[in-house]
C-alpha positions in Angstrom: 0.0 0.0 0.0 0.7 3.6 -0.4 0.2 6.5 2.3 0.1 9.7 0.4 1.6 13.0 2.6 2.8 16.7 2.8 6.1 17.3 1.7 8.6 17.1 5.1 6.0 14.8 6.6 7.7 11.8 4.8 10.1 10.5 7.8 7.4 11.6 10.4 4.7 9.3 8.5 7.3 6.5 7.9 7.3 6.5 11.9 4.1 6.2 12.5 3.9 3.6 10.5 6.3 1.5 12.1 4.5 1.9 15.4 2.0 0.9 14.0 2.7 -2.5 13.0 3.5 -1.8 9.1 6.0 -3.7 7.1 8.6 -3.4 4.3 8.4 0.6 5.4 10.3 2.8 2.7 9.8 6.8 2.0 9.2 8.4 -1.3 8.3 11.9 -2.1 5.3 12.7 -0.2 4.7 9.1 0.0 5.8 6.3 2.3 5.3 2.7 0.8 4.0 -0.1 3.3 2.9 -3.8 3.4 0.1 -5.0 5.8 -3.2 -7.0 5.7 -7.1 -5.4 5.4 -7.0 -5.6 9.0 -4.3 -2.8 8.9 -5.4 -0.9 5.9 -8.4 -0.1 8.7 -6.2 0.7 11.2 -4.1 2.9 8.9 -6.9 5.2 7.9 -8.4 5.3 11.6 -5.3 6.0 13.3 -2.3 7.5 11.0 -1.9 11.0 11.8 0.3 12.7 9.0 -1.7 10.5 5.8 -3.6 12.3 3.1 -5.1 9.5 1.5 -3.9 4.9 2.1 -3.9 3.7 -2.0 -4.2 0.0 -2.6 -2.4 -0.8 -5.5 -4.0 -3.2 -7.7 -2.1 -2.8 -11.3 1.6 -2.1 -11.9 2.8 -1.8 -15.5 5.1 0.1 -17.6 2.9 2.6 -20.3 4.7 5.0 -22.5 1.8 6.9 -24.0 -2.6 7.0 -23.6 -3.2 4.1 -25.3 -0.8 1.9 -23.1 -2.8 3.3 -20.6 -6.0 2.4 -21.7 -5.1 -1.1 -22.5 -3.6 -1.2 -19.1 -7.2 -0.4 -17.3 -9.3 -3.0 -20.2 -7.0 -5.8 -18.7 -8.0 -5.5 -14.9 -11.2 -7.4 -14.0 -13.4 -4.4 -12.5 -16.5 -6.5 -11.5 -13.8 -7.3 -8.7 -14.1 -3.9 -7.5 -17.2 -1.9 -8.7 -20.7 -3.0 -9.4 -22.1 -2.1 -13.0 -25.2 -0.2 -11.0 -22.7 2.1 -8.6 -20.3 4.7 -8.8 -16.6 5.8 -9.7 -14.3 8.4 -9.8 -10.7 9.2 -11.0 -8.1 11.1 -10.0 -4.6 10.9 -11.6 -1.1 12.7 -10.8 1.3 12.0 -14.0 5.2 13.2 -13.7 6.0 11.8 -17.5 7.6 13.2 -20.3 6.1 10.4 -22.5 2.7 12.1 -21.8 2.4 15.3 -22.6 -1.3 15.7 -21.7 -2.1 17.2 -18.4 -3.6 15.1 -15.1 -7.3 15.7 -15.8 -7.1 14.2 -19.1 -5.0 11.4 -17.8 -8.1 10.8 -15.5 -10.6 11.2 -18.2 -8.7 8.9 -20.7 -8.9 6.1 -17.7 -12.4 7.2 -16.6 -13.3 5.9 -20.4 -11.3 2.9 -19.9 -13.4 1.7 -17.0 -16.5 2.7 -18.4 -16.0 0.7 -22.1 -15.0 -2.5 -20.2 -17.8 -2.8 -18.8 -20.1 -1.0 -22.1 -18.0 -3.9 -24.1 -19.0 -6.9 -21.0 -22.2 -5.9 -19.7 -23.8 -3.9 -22.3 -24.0 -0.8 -19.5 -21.4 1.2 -17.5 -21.1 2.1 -13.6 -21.8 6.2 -13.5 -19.3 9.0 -12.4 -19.7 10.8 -9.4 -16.8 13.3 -7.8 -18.5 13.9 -4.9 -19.7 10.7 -3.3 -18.2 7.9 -5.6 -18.6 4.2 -4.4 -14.8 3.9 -5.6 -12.4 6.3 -6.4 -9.5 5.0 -8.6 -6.2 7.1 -8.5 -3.6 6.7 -11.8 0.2 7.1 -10.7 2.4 8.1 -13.9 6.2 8.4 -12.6 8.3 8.2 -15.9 7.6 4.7 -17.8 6.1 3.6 -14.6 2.1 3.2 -13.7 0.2 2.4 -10.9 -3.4 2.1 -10.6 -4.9 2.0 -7.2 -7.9 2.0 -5.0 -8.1 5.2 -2.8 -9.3 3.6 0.8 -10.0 7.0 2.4 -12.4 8.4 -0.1 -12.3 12.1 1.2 -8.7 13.4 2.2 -8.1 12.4 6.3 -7.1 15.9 7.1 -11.1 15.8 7.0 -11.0 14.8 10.6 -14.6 15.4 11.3 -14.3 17.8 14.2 -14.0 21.1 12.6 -17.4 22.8 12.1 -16.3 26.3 12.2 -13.0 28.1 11.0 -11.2 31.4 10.6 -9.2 32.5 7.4 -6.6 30.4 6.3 -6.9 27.6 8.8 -3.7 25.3 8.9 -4.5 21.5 7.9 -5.1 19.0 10.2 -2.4 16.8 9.1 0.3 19.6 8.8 -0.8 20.3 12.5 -0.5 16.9 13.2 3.2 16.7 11.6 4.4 19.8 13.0 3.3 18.5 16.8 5.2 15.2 15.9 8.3 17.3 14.9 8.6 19.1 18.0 8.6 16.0 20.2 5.9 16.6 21.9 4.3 13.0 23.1 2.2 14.8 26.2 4.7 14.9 29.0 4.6 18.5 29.7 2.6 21.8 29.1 1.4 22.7 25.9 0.6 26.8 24.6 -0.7 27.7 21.0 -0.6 31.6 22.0 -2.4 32.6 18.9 -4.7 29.5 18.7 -7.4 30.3 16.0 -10.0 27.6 15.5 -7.6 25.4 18.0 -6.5 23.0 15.7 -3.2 22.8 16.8 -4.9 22.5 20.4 -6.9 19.4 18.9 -4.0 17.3 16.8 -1.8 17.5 20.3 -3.9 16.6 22.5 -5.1 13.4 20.8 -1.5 12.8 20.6 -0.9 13.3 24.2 -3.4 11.0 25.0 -3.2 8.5 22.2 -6.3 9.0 20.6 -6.9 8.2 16.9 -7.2 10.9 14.9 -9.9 9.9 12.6 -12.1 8.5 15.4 -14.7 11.2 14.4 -14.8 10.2 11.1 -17.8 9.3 9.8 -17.2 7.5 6.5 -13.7 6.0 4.6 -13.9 4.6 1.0 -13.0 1.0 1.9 -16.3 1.4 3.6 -17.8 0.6 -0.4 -15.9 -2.1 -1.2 -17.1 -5.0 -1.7 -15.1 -7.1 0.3 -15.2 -4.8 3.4 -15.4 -6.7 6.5 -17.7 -4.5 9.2 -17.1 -7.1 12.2 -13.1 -6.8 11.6 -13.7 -2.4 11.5 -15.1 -2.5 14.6 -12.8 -5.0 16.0 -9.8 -2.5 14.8 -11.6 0.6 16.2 -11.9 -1.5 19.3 -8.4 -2.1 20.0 -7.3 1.4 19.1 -9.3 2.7 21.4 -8.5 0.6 24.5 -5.1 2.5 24.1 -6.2 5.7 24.8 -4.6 7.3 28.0 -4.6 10.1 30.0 -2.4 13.0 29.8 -2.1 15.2 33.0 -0.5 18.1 31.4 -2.3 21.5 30.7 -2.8 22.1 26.8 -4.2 25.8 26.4 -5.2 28.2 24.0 -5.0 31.9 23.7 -6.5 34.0 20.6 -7.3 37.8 21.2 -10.0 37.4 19.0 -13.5 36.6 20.8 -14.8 34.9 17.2 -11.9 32.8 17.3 -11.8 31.7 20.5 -15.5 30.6 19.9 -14.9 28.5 17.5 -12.1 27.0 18.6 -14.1 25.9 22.2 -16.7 24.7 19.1 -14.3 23.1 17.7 -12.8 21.4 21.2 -16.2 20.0 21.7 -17.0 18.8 18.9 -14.0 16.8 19.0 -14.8 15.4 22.4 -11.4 17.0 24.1 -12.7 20.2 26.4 -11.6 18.1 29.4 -8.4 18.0 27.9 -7.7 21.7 26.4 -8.5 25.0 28.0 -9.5 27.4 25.1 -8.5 31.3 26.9 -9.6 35.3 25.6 -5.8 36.3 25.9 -3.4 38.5 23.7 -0.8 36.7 23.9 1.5 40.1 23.7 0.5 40.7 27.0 0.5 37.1 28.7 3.3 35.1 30.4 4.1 31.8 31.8 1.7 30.7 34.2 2.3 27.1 34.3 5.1 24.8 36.2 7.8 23.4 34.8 8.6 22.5 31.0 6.3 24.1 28.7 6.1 23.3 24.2 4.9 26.6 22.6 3.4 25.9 18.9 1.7 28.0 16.7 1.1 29.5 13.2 1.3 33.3 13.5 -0.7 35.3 10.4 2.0 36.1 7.9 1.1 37.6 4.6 -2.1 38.3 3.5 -3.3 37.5 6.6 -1.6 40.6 8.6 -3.1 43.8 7.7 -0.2 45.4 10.7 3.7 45.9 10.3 4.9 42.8 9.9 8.4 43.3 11.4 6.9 44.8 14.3 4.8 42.2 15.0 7.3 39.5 14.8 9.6 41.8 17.1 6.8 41.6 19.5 6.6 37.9 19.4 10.4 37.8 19.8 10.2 39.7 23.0 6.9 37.9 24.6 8.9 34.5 24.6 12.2 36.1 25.7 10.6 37.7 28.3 7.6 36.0 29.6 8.1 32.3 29.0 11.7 31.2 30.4 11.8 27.3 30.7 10.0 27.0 27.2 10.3 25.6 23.9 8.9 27.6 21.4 8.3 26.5 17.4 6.5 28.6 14.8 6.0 27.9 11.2 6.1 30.5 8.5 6.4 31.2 5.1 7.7 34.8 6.2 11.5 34.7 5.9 12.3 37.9 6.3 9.9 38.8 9.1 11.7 35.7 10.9 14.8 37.8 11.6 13.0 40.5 13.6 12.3 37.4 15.7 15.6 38.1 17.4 16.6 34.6 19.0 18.9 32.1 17.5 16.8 29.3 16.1 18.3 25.8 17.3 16.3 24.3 14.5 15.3 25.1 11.2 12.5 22.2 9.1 11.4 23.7 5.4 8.1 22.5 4.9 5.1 22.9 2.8 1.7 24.7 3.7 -0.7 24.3 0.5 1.7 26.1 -2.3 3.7 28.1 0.2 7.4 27.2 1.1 7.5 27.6 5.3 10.0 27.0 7.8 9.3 25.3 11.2 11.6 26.8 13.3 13.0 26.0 17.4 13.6 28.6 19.9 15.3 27.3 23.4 14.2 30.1 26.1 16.6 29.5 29.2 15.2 30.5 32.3 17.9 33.9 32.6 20.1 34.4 29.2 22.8 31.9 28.0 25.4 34.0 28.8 24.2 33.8 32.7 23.5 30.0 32.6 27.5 29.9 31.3 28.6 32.2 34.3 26.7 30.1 36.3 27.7 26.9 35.2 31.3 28.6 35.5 31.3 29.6 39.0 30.0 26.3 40.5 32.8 24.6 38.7 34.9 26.6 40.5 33.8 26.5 43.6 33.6 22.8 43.1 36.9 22.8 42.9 38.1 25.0 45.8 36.1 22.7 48.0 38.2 19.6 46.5 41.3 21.6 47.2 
C-alpha cells in the first residue's frame, strides 16, 4: 500500500507507521510505501496522523503513452471492485515526459477505460460521481512507470470530522499533526498555541498526548464501499485502538485575542470530544506570560502575509520579546512562510525544518528560552565549577 503526505511529513509518517505494526516501510516523495493486511489498511486510515489518503495498488505496468494506458485499465477485471449499478471516480497525478497531456485528461482517458469495459462486457457502464463515488481509482504516472490503485480514504483524512467552524486560512489537520510530531511533543509536559485560531493545533496534540486516533470522528472511509469490506473486523480495529487511549495530566491551552476565534475554537474542542483535555483562553498573547510549572512546548502558526493587515516586522519583534521575556523554561516553534519577518524574531533558532503549507514554502523553526540568558547560565555553570573545585582543594 501507499500512504500519500505533505512534503517534510515523509520520515514523520514513515514512523508512525512502524509503530504501528506496518512492514517493508520505505519513504518516497510525499509518499511512504508499506505492506500489511485489510485488518491494517483499517487501522491505517483510523489512526495515522500525517496521511492524506492509504492507496491500494491493484495494477503495476510500464505505459509510455494514452493508449498503453488504456489497454492497461481494459485488462483489470473491474467486476472485482465496482458493481455495473454504482459509482466511480478518477483522480490521476502524471510526472511523465512520454505524456504530454495534463492530469485531468489522464483521469478522463482512464475514466473511459473503465466505463467501455464494462459498455463492451455488460452492455451498460457504472456512472461518475466526484462527490460521493462508491470507488475512487487514483492513476500514478512516474516516468515509464504506472500504478493504478484504489483510494481507501475516499475524502482526504485531514477531514477529521471535528471542525465545524473556521477562521481565514486555517492550517491543515495533518500539517498540525506533523508539526506536533516534529517538536517532540508525546504529552509529557505543558502545551501553549498563544495565537490559537479555530484550535487546531490545540486538537491534533492533545489526541496525541493521549493517544487518541485521529480519525475517530470520522464518519465515513472509502473501503467502507468495497465489496469485500469486513464491518465485524472495523469495529474489531476501532476497538483495540481505542483501548489505548490514556490520560495526559498536562495542561494544553489556547489563547487568541480574537472573541470569534476563541468561539470556535471551544466549538471546535467540543466537537472533538477533548474540552476536558484543552482550556480554550480570551488572551493576547502580547500581554501574557508563563503561568504554568515546569517545561512548557509553545506551537503556533502566527498570520503572515495576506493575513496581517499590521507591520509585519513589528509584530514579529513583538513575538520575539513575549517568549524572551515572559516564557523562560519554554520551547517555542513557529511555522512560517515569512522569511524575512523571521529575523525580527531576534533569537537564535536551534532548528530550522522547510516544509510545505498548500503552495507556500515555510520553515518550522525551534527557539530554546533559558530560564535567565545563555550568557548567565554559562557564568553560572562557570562559577559552581569553580567553587567545586576550591572545595576539593
Amino acid at each position: 500500500m501507499t500512504a500519500t503526505t505533505m512534503k517534510g511529513l515523509e520520515g514523520v509518517l514513515a514512523n508512525e507507521l512502524k509503530k504501528l505494526g506496518a512492514q517493508d516501510v520505505k519513504e518516497g516523495i510525499r509518499s511512504v510505501s508499506f505492506r500489511g493486511d485489510k485488518g491494517f489498511l483499517y487501522k491505517a486510515n483510523i489512526a495515522l496522523r500525517t496521511a492524506i489518503r492509504i492507496l491500494k495498488p491493484i495494477k503495476f505496468c510500464k505505459v509510455y503513452d494514452e493508449e498503453d494506458l488504456y489497454e492497461a485499465i481494459q485488462k483489470i477485471k473491474w467486476e472485482k471492485y465496482l458493481d455495473v449499478e454504482g459509482t466511480f471516480a478518477v483522480g490521476a497525478v502524471v510526472n511523465s515526459k512520454n505524456f504530454t497531456s495534463n492530469s485531468h485528461y489522464i483521469s478522463l482517458k482512464a475514466k473511459d477505460g473503465i466505463a467501455d469495459y464494462f459498455r463492451h462486457k455488460y452492455s451498460k457502464r457504472p456512472n461518475v460521481d466526484l462527490k460521493y463515488p462508491d470507488v475512487k481509482v487514483h492513476i500514478h504516472i512516474q516516468k515509464e512507470w504506472l500504478t493504478i490503485s484504489l483510494d481507501s480514504s475516499g475524502d482526504s483524512l485531514h477531514k477529521r470530522g471535528y471542525r465545524s467552524a473556521t477562521n481565514i486560512a486555517p492550517i491543515n489537520e495533518v500539517l498540525a499533526a506533523g508539526l506536533v510530531m516534529l517538536s517532540g511533543y508525546t504529552g509529557d509536559e505543558n502545551f501553549i498555541d498563544p495565537m490559537c485560531g479555530s484550535g487546531t493545533i490545540l486538537i491534533e496534540a492533545a489526541m496525541i498526548a493521549n493517544n487518541i486516533p485521529a480519525n475517530i470522528n470520522r464518519k465515513h472511509f472509502g473501503f467502507e464501499n468495497w465489496k469485500d469490506y469486513n464491518e465485524d473486523l472495523y469495529y474489531t480495529i476501532q476497538d483495540s485502538l481505542l483501548k489505548k487511549i490514556t490520560n495526559s495530566h498536562f495542561k494544553i491551552m489556547g489563547f487568541d485575542k480574537a472573541p470569534s476565534a476563541v468561539n470556535k475554537a471551544k466549538q471546535n474542542v467540543i466537537n472533538a470530544n477533548l474540552e476536558e483535555f484543552i482550556g480554550i483562553h480570551h488572551v493576547n498573547f502580547f500581554n501574557s506570560k508563563k503561568e504554568v510549572f515546569g517545561n512548557t512546548t509553545i506551537l503556533f502558526n502566527p498570520p503572515y502575509g495576506e493575513r496581517l493587515n499590521i507591520d509585519v516586522n513589528e509584530f514579529y519583534g513583538k513575538i520575539g520579546d513575549t517568549l524572551k521575556n515572559n516564557y523562560p523554561g519554554s520551547t517555542a516553534w513557529l511555522i512560517t512562510s515569512d522569511m524575512d519577518a523571521l529575523k525580527n524574531v531576534g533569537l537564535r533558532t536551534s532548528k530550522r525544518i522547510p516544509l510545505k503549507n498548500g503552495d507556500l514554502d515555510t520553515r518550522f523553526v525551534k527557539y530554546e528560552l533559558y530560564e535567565g540568558s545563555r550568557k548567565e547560565k554559562k557564568r553560572d555553570r562557570f562559577e559552581t565549577l569553580l567553587n567545586n573545585s576550591d572545595e576539593e582543594e
